[in-house]
C-alpha positions in Angstrom: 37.3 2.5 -14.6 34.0 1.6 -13.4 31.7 -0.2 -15.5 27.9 1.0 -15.6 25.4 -1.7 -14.8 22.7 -2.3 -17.2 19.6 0.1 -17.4 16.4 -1.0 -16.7 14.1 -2.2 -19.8 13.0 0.5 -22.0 9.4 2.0 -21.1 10.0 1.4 -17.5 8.1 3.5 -14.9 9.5 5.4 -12.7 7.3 7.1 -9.9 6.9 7.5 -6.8 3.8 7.4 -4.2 1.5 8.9 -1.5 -2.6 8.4 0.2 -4.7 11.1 1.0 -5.0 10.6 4.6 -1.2 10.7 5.0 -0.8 14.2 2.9 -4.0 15.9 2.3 -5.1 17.3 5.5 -8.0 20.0 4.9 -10.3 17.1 6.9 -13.4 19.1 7.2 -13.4 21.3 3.6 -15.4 21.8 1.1 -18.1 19.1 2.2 -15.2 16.2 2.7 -16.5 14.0 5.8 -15.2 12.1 8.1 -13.1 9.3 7.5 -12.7 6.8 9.4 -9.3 7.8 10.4 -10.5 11.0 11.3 -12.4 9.8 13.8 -9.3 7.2 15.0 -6.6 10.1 14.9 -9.0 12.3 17.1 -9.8 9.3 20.0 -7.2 10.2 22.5 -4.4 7.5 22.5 -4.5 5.8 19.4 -1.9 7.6 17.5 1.6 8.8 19.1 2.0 11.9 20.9 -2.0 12.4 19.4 -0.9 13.3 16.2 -4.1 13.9 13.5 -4.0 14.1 9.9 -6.1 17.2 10.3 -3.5 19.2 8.4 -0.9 16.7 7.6 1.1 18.1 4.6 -1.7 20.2 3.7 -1.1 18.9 0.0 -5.3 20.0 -0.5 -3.7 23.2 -0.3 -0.1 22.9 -1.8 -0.7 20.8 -4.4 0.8 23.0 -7.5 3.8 23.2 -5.5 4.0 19.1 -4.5 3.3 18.6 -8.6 6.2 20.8 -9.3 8.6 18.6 -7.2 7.6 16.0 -8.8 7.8 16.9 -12.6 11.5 18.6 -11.1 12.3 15.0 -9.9 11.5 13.5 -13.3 9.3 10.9 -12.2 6.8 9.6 -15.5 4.4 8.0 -13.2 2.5 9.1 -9.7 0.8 7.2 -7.7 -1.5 9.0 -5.4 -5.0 8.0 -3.8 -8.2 10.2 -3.7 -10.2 10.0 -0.4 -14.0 8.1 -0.6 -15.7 10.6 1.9 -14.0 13.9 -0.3 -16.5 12.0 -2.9 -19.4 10.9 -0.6 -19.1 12.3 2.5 -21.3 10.0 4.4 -20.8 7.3 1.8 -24.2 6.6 1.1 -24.9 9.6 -0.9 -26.8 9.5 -4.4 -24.3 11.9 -5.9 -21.1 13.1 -5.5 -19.4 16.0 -4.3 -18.4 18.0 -6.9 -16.0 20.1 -4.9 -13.8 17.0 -4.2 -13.9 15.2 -7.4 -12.7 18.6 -8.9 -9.7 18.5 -6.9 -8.5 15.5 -8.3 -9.6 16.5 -11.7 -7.2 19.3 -11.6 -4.5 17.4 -9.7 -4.5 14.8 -12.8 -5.0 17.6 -15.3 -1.9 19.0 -13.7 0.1 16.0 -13.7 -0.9 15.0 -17.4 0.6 18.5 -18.1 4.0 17.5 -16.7 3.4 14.1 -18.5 3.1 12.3 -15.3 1.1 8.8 -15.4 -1.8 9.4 -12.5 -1.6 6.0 -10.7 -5.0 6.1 -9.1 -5.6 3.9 -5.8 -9.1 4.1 -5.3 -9.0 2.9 -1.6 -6.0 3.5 0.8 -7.7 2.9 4.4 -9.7 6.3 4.7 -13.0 5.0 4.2 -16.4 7.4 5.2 -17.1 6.7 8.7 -20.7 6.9 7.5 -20.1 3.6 5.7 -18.5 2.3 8.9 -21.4 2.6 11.0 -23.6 1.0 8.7 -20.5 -2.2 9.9 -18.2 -1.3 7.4 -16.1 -4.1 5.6 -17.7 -6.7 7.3 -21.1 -6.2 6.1 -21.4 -7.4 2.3 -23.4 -4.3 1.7 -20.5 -1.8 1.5 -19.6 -3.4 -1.5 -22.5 -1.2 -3.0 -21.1 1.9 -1.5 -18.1 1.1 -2.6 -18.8 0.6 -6.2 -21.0 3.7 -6.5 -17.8 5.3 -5.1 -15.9 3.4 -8.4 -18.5 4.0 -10.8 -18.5 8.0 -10.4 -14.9 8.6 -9.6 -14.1 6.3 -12.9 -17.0 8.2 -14.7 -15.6 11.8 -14.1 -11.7 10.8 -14.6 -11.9 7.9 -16.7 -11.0 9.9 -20.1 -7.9 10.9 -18.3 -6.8 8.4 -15.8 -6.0 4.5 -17.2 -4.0 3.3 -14.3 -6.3 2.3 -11.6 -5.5 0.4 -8.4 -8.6 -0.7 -6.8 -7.5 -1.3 -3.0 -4.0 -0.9 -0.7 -3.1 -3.6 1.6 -6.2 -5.4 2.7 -4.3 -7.2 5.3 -4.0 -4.3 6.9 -7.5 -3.5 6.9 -8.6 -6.6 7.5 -5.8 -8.1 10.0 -4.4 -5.1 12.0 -8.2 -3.6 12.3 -9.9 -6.8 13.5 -7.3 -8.9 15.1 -4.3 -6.5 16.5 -6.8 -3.3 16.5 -4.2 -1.1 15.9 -6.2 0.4 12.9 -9.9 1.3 12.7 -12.0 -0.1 14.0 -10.0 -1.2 16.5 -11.4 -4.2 17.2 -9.1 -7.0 18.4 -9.2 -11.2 17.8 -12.0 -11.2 16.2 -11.5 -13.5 13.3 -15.2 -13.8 11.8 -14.9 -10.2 11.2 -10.9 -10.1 9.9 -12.3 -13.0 7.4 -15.3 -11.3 5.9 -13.2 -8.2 5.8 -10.9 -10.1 3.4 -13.5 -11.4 1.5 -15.7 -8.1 0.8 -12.4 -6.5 0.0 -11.4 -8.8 -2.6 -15.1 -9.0 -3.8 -15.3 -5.5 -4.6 -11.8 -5.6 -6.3 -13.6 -8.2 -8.7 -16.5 -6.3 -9.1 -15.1 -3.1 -9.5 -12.6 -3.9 -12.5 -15.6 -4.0 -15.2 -17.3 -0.9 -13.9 -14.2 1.0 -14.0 -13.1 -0.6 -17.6 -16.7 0.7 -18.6 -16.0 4.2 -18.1 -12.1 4.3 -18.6 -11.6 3.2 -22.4 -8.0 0.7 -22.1 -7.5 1.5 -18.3 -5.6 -1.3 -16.8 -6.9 -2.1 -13.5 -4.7 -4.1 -10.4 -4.5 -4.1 -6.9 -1.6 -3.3 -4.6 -0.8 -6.3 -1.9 1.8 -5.7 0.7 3.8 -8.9 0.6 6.6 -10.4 3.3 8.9 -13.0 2.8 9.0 -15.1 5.9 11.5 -17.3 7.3 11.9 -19.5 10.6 14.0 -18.6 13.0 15.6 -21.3 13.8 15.3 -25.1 12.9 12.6 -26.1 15.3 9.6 -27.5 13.6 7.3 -25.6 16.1 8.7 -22.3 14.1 8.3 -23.8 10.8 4.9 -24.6 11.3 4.7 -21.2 12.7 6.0 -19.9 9.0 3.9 -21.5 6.9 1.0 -19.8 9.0 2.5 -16.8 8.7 2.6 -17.0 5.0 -0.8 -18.5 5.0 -2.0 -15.5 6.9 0.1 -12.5 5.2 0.7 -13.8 1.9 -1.4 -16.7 0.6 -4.9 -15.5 1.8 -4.5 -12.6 -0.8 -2.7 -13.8 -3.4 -4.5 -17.2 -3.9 -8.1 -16.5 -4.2 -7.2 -13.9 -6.5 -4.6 -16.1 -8.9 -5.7 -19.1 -8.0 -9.4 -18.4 -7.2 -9.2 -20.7 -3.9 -8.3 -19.9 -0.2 -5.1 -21.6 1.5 -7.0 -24.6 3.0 -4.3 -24.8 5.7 -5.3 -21.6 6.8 -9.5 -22.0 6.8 -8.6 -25.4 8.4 -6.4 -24.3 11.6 -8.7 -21.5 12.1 -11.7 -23.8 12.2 -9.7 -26.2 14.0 -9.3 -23.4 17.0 -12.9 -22.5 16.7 -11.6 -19.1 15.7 -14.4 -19.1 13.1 -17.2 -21.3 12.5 -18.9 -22.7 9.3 -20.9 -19.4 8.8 -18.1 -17.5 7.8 -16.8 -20.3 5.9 -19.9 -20.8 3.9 -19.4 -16.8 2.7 -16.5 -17.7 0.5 -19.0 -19.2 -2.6 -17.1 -20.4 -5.3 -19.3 -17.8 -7.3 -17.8 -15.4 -5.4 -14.2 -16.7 -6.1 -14.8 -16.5 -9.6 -15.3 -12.9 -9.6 -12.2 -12.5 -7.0 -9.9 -14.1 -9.7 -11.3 -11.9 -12.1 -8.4 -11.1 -15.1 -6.7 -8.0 -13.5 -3.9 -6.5 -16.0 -1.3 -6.2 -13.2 -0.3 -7.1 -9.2 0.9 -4.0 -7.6 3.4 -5.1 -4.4 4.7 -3.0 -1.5 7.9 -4.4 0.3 9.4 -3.4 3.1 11.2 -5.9 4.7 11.0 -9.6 5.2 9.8 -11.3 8.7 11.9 -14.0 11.0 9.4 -16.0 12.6 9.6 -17.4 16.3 6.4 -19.5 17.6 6.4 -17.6 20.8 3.6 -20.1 22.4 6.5 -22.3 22.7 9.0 -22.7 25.8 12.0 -21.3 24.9 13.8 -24.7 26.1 11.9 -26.6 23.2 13.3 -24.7 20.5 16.2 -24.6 19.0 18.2 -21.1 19.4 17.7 -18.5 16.8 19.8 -19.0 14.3 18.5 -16.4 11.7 19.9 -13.1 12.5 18.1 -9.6 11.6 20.8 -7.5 9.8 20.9 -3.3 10.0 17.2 -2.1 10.6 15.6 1.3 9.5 14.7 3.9 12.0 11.1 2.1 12.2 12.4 -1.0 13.4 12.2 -3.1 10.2 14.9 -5.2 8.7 16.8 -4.1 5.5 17.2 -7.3 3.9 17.2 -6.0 -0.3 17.9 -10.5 -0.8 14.3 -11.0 0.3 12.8 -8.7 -1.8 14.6 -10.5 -4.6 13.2 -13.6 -3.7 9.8 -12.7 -3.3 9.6 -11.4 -6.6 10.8 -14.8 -7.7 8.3 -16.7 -6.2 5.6 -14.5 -7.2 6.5 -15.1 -10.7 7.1 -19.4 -9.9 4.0 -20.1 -8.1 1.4 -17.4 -9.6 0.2 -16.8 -13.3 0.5 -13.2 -13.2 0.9 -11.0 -16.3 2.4 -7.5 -14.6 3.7 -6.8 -11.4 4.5 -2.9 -10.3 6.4 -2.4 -7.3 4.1 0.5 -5.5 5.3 0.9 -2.6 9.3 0.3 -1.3 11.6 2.5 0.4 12.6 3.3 4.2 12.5 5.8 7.8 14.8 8.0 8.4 14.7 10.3 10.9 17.8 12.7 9.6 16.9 16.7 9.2 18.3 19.3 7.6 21.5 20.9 8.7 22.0 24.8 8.8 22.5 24.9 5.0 19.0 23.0 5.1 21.1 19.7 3.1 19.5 16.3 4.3 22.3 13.7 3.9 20.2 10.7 4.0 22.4 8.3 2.8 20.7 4.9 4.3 17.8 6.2 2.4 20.2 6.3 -1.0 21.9 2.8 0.3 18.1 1.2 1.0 16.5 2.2 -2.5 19.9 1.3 -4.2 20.1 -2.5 -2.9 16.4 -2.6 -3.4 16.4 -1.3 -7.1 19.6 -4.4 -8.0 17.4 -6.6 -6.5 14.6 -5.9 -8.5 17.1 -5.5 -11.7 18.6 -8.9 -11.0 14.5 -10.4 -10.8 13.2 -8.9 -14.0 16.8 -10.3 -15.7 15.1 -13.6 -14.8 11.6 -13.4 -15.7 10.0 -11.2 -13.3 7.4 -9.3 -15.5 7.8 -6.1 -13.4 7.0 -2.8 -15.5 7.7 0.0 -13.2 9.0 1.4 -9.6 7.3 3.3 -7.2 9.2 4.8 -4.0 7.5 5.3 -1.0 7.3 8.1 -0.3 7.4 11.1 -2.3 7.3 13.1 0.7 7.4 12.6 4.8 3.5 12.5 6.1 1.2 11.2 9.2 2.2 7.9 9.3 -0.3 6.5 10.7 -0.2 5.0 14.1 3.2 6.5 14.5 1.9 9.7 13.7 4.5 12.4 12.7 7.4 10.2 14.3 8.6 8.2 11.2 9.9 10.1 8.0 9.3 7.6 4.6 9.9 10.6 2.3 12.2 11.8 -0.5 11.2 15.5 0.8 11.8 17.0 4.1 8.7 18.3 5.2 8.6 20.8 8.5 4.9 20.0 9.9 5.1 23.7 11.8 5.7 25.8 8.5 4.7 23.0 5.9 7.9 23.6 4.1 9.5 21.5 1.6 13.1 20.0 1.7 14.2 18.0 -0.8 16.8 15.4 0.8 19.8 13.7 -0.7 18.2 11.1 -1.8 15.8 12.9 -4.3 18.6 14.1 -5.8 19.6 10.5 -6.2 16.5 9.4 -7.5 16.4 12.2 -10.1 19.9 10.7 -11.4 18.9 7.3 -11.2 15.5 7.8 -13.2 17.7 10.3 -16.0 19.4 7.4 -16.7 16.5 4.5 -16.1 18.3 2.7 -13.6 21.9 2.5 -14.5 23.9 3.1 -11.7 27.9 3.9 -11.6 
């Protein structure tokens, strides 16, 4: 007879997650404006097969439905994100849009009904393109944007809403849109730029936290970092080295200024070194500033995906060593399962960083599988990739790991970004032609995991 494995501690959340430029759609109603991945999914070339978020999911529009699938799934937490220019279309408005904070006002109304936390993420990418012209993240002055954009949104769902994440990912913003320039702006090696990016973005996290405590009587108040394990591929000091910068990069230039209110000096230091930046942009990162950075958040939320073997690829191949790390099965996306990793990064999380609260908000997996004639999604690997995850993260809280609650990415499939309509995160099948909704296997799963918090036959 099997034995069941331990449930999860009591209280824990369970939830699952999505952004408004992924599910939304509706891009030009009721007074919205445009975002600045409006105007990247519309410039010919920058997302697969030119794929737009225009309609996406069109959750503006089935949101009643998308709320019922998730009280039916049994979820006690979702987290969601509303979009800046619904709020301020240009960015720079004196006052809101009514029309679009009263679509999230009855989307959290809605959710409290089902007794569904509202996990709010305040920014998830989709900034106003208004903003952006006035230079965006760079500029110190969208910080004021920003926090008028806090204040009000806070101010009209603060009575309701107590679980407030304050930006997702700012490597992505500030690595992938001014050094790869995959992601708006688009602007490529341009590490002045990527650096104040990272700066303004943890700056307004700082500065945000009391404005939205000030409207939001005992709201707790985080931000979500996505976080990667790294390790060398092979035993060559050249792709050690190469590590550490990776970490440095990825990791470390997040999590240290805000837990340890400092940047990694190896980091500044190499990219000084190159003359990739020069002591202007150093001279931005004020101790003052840092202080407010490492302002007392009440929790770390952390997406994981998958962990990263790193090759120094500026190196002849005859100088290294060979690989001796080898990638195990990978996801339809490309990216390694490697559940051990996450495990570990948890760990170290907990070892090197005074951190009171972690939530996993974002973790799960593509897979491309449809529906069969019956319209049943077996998506095992999906099942098999949230499963190893979810041990991993059982086995880290059984040793210390302060996490309080699990968030699957992704409730449903969406625009995923550069990839478009390609890669399918979700729980539920959705059909971008007729917009319906399939739920797969693996919400099925989830439903039975959650009923019984995380034990597992």
């Amino acid at each position: 007879m099997k034995k069941r494995r331990h449930k999860f501690p009591e209280n824990f959340i369970w939830g699952t997650a999505t952004s408004s430029y992924q599910i939304e759609g509706a891009f030009n109603s009721d007074g919205k404006g445009p975002s600045v991945w409006d105007t990247h999914s519309h410039t010919k070339g920058k997302i697969k097969n030119n794929d737009t978020g225009d309609i996406a999911c069109n959750h503006y529009s089935y949101w009643k439905e998308d709320c019922k699938l998730l009280n039916d799934l049994g979820v006690n937490a979702y987290r969601f994100s509303t979009s800046w220019p619904r709020i301020f279309p240009k960015g720079i408005e004196s006052k809101p849009n009514m029309l679009g904070l009263d679509f999230y006002s009855r989307l959290v109304d809605t959710l409290l009904d089902y007794d569904i936390l509202p996990f709010l993420t305040l920014n998830h990418w989709d900034i106003p393109q208004g903003v952006e012209d006035l230079g965006g993240w760079p500029n110190r002055n969208i910080i004021d944007y920003y926090l008028e954009y806090t204040f009000s949104l806070s101010k009209h769902l603060g009575d309701r809403v107590k679980n407030w994440i304050t930006h997702n990912e700012p490597w992505c913003i500030s690595y992938k849109g001014y050094i790869e320039g995959d992601f708006p702006p688009g602007i490529k090696n341009n590490w002045s730029k990527s650096i104040a990016t990272t700066h303004h973005l943890l700056l307004s996290h700082g500065m945000a936290i009391p404005e939205i405590k000030s409207n939001s009587k005992g709201a707790e108040v985080g931000i979500t970092l996505n976080l990667t394990p790294a390790v060398p591929a092979s035993k060559s000091t050249y792709d050690f080295d190469e590590c550490i910068r990776f970490d440095g990069v990825f990791n470390r230039m997040y999590l240290d200024p805000l837990f340890k209110k400092s940047y990694p000096k190896d980091i500044i230091d190499w990219l000084m070194k190159d003359n990739l930046i020069n002591k202007s942009d150093v001279d931005i990162l004020s101790e003052k500033d840092l202080d407010i950075i490492g302002t007392d958040a009440d929790f770390l939320g952390v997406n994981y995906y998958s962990r990263a073997i790193v090759r120094n690829k500026d190196i002849p191949k005859e100088k290294n060593l060979p690989v001796e790390i080898k990638s195990s099965e990978k996801t339809d996306f490309g990216w390694e399962v490697h559940p051990e990793s996450f495990y570990k990064l948890l760990t170290r999380i907990k070892d090197d960083y005074s951190i009171k609260k972690i939530y996993i908000t974002e973790n799960g997996c593509s897979y491309k599988i449809g529906p069969d004639k019956n319209k049943i999604i077996d998506d095992n690997k999906r099942i098999d990739y949230h499963s190893s995850h979810i041990l991993s993260l059982k086995k880290a809280i059984k040793n210390g790991v302060p996490c309080d609650g699990y968030f699957a990415w992704s409730l449903m499939d969406n625009f995923e970004w550069c990839e478009g309509f390609q890669q399918r995160f979700g729980l539920i099948w959705v059909d971008f032609n007729s917009l319906e909704r399939i739920p797969k296997k693996s919400y099925f799963w989830y439903k039975n995991l959650i009923n019984k918090n995380g034990a597992e036959e």
